[in-house]
C-alpha positions in Angstrom: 83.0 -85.5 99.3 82.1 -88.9 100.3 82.7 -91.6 97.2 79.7 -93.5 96.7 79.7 -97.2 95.7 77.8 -99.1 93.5 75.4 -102.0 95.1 76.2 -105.3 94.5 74.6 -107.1 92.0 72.3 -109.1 94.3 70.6 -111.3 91.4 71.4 -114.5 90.4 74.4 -115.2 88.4 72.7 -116.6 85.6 70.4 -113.6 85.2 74.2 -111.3 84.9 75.8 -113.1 82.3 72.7 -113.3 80.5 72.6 -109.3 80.5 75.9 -109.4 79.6 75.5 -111.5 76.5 72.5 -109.5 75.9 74.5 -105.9 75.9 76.9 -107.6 73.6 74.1 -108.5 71.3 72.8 -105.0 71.1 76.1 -103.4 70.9 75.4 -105.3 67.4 78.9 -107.4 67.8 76.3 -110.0 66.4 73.7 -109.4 63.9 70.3 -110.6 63.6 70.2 -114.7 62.5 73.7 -115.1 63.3 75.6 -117.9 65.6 77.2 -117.1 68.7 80.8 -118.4 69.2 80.6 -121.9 70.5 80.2 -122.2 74.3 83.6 -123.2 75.4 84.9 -120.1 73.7 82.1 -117.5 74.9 82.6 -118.8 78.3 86.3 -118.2 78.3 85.5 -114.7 76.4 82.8 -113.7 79.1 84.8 -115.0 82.3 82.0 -117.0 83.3 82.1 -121.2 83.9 80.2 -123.0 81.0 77.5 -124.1 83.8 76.9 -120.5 84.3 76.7 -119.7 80.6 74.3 -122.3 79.8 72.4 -121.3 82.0 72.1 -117.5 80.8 71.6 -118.8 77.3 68.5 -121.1 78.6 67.6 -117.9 80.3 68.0 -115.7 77.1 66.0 -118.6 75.3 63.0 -118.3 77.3 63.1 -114.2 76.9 63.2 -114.7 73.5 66.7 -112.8 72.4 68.3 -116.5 71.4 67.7 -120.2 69.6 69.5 -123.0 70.7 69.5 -125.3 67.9 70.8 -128.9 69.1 73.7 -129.9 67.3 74.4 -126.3 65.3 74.8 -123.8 67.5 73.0 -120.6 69.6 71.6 -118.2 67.1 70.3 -114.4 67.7 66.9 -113.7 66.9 64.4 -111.0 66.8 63.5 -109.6 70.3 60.0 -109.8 71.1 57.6 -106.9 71.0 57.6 -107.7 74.9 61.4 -108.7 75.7 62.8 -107.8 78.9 65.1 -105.1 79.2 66.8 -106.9 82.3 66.9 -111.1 82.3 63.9 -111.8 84.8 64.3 -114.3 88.1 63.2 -117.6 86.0 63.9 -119.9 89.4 66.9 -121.2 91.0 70.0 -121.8 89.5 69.5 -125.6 88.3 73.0 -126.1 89.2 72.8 -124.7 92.2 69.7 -127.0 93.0 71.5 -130.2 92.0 74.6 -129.2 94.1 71.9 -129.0 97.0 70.4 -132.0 96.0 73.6 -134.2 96.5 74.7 -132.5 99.9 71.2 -133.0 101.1 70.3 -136.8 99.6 74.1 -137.5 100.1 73.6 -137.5 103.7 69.2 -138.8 103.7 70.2 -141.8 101.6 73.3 -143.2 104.5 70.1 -142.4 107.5 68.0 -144.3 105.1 69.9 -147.4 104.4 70.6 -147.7 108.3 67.2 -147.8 109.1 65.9 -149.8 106.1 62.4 -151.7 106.4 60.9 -153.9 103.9 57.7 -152.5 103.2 59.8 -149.1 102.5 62.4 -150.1 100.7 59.3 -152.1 99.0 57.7 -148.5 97.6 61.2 -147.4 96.6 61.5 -150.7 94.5 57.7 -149.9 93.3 58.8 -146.1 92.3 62.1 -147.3 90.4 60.2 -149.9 88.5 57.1 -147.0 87.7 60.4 -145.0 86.0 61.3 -148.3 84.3 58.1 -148.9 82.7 57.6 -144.9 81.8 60.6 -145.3 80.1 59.7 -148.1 78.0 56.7 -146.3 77.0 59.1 -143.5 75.7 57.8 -140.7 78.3 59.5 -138.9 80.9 59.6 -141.0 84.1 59.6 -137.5 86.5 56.4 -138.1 88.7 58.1 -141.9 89.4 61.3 -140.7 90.0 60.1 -137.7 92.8 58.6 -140.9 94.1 61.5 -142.7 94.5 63.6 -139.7 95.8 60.7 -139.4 98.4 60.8 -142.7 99.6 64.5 -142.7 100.2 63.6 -139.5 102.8 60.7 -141.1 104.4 63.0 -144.7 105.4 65.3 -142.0 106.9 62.2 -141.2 109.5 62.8 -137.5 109.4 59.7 -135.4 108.0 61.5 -132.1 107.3 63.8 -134.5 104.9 61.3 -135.5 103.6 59.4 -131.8 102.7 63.1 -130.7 102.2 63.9 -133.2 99.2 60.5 -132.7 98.1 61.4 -128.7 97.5 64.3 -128.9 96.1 63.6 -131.9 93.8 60.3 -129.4 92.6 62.6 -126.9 91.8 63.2 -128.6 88.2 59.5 -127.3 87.3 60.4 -123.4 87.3 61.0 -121.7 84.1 65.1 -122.1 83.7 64.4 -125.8 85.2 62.1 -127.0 82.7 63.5 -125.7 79.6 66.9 -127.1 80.7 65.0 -130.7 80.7 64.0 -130.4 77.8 67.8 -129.7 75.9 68.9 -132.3 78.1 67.1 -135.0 78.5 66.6 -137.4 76.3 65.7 -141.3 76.3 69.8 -141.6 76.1 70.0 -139.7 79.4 67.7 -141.5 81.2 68.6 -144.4 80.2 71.5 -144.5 82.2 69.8 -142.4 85.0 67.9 -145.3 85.5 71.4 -147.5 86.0 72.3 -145.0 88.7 68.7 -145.5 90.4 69.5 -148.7 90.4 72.5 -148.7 92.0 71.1 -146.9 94.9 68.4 -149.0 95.5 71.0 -152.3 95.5 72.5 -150.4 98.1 69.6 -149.6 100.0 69.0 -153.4 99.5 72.4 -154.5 101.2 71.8 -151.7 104.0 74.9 -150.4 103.2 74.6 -146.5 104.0 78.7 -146.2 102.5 77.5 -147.0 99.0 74.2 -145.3 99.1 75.7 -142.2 99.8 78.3 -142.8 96.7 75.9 -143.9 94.7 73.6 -141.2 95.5 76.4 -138.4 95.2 77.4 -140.1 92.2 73.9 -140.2 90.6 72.9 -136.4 91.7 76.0 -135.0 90.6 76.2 -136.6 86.8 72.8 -135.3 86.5 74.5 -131.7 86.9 76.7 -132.6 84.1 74.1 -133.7 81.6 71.5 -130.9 82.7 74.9 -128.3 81.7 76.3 -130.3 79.2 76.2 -128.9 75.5 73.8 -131.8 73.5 74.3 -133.7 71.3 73.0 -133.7 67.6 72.2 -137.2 67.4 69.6 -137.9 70.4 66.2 -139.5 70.6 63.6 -137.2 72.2 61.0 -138.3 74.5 57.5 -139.3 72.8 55.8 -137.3 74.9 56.9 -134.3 77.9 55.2 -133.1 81.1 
């Protein structure tokens, strides 16, 4: 008799650690109201990279099985009347997306600053000082900041840059996207996203595509870590959200 083998999980990763934490959950290792081990240790219990965990715990949020509570902890709740027996496709993985972002920008930004002209490096300077003043206001700068990402593509010349960093920076509106935002950023986090924006656009400036690309890989790939980074308790949220 031929041995049959089990398909592959062909789903993303975050949607099988989240069923994982979910079977643990209704094995009852954790009863209703209670905290989940800290993520550094449920990442090394569970195999998984912390990236991929917060991600399944976003995911598990959004289903309804968990509550991240900034600054406490991940507690279990109540599963919903309508809860998912499998953890649905909520998007791509945001970590993935941002590790796309800095290949692809990485590369845009040095084509850009080589063929620099005033009037576009004019409506990147426009877009970063849109963020500036959205900030100010206390409101997420996102629409300002696309901008600016947009305008770096289109001094490169090259329209499938420029739809391809349009699609991938839209990827932060799907479901896993958006609720990671809103854990992670904070008037604190911008804040010094808006130093990083800066630095680009110096370099852009100088029409030095070395430092564009650095600063542009550097920018890109810090936003990973605060979009997967556990927050903090004491942050100031944003007056008002997309």
């Amino acid at each position: 008799m031929t041995a049959t083998t089990k398909p592959a999980d062909s789903r993303r990763l975050y949607q099988q650690v989240a069923d994982r934490i979910r079977s643990v959950i209704l094995e009852g290792q954790y009863e209703l109201g209670s905290r989940l081990p800290p993520e550094r240790e449920l990442a090394l219990q569970l195999g998984v990279s912390r990236p991929s965990l917060r991600e399944a715990l976003i995911a598990l949020e959004i289903d309804g099985r968990i509550e991240i509570r900034m600054g406490s902890g991940v507690y279990v709740c109540a599963p919903p009347v309508t809860a998912e027996r499998r953890t649905p496709a909520l998007g791509e993985s945001p970590t993935e997306l941002m590790q796309a972002r800095a290949t692809l920008e990485g590369a845009v930004v040095a084509l850009a600053a080589a063929r620099v002209t005033r009037a576009g490096l004019d409506r990147v300077g426009d877009s970063l000082a849109a963020m500036k003043r959205e900030h100010a206001r206390g409101r997420m700068p996102v629409e300002a900041d696309r901008r600016f990402h947009l305008g770096i593509a289109e001094l490169a010349g090259n329209t499938v840059l420029v739809r391809m960093v349009g699609e991938l920076f839209d990827g932060r509106h799907s479901p896993i996207s958006s609720r990671m935002s809103v854990h992670a950023e904070t008037v604190q986090t911008w804040t010094v996203a808006l130093a990083e924006h800066e630095r680009i656009y110096r370099a852009l400036e100088a029409r030095d595509p070395q430092a564009a690309t650095a600063a542009m890989f550097t920018h890109l790939r810090a936003s990973e870590e605060r979009w997967v980074s556990e927050p903090a308790a004491s942050i100031e949220p944003f007056k008002e959200r997309p």
